[in-house]
C-alpha positions in Angstrom: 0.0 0.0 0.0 1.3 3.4 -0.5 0.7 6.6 1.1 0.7 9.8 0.2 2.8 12.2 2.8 1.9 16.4 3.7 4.6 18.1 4.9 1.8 21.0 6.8 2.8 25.0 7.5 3.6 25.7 11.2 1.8 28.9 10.9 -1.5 28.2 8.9 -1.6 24.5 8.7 -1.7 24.1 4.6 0.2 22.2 2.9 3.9 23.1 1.8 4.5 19.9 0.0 4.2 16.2 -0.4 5.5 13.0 -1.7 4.0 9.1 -2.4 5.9 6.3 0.1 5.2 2.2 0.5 4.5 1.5 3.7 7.7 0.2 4.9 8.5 4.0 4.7 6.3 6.0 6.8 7.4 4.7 10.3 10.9 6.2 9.0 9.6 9.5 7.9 7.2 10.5 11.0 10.6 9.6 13.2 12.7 12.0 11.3 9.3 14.7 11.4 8.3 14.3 15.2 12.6 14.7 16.0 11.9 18.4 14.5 8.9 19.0 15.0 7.5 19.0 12.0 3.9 18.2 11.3 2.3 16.0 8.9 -0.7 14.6 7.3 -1.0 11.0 6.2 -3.7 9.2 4.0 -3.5 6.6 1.6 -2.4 7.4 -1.7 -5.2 7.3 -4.7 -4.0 4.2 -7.2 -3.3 6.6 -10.0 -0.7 8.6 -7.9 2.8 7.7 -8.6 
């Protein structure tokens, strides 16, 4: 399954930019966002994403 991956504004909460990840993937990159701070938004990819 993939997921497709927000990276969200500190200030006003829209998104600044995102990416598609497997799986296997996401545990790494909400580590590596919660270390800084950073918030994100998560949901599963659409199949036509790539």
């Amino acid at each position: 399954m993939r997921f497709e991956i927000m990276r969200l504004d500190e200030v006003n909460g829209t998104t600044v930019d995102s990416t598609v990840v497997d799986a296997a993937s996401v545990d790494r990159i909400v580590q590596q966002a919660a270390a800084i701070g950073q918030r994100l938004w998560i949901r599963p990819a659409e199949s036509s994403a790539v």
